[in-house]
N, C-alpha and C positions, 0 to 999 in steps of 0.2 A: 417566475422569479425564484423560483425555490431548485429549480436547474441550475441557475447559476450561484446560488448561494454552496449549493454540493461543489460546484465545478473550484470555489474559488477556495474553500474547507479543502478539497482534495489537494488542491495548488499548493498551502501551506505548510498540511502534514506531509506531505512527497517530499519537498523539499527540504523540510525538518527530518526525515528518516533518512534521507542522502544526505544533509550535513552529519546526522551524529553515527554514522555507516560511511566514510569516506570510501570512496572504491570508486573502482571500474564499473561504471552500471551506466545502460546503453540510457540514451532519449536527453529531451530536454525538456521543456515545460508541458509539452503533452505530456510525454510519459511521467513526468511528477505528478499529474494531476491521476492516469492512471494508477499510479501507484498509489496514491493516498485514496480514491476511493475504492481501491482492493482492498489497504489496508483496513479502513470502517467496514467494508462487508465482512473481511475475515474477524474481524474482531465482535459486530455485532453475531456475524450467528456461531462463531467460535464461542462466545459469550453464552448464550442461548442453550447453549447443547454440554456446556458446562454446569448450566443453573444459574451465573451469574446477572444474567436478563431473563428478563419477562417477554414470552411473545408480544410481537409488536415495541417493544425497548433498542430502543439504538443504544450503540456504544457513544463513551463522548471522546471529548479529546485526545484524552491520555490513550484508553483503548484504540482508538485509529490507530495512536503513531505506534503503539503496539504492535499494530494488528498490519500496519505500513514497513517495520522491520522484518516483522515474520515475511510480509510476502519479499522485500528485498532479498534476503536469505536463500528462501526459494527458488527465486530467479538465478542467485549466486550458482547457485547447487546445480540448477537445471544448465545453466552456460557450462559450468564444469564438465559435466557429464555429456553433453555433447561437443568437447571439443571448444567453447567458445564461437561455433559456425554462425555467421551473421550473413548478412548479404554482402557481397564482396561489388566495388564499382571496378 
């Protein structure tokens, strides 16, 4: 139960950090859901290694979608820098 509680948290922060990040940014509800629990990883141990959390402390909300822009960004940068190459059909 608690896989799909993450699966359906990542579904909402992805999608909330691509609505407030309009762009060009690959995938659809997989990769939203992707992105938003990238974004909770990055932000809880992003968090952690700041001092803001306590081992064993998740991030909440707000840190996701945080933590869900940062990696969007990332991705921005990383398409950048190669070109934008994708899989071509």
């Amino acid at each position: 139960m608690d896989i799909i509680i993450t699966i359906l948290i990542g579904l909402v922060v992805g999608l909330l950090a691509k609505f407030l990040m309009p762009g060009k940014d690959p995938g659809g509800i997989i990769m939203a859901i992707v992105i938003g629990i990238a974004g909770s990883l990055i932000a809880t141990y992003g968090g952690q290694a700041l001092g803001l959390y306590q081992p064993g402390q998740t991030a909440g909300f707000i840190g996701s979608l945080v933590g869900a822009i940062v990696f969007l960004i990332l991705l921005r940068l990383i398409r950048r820098a190669t070109g934008g190459a994708g899989p071509q059909a």
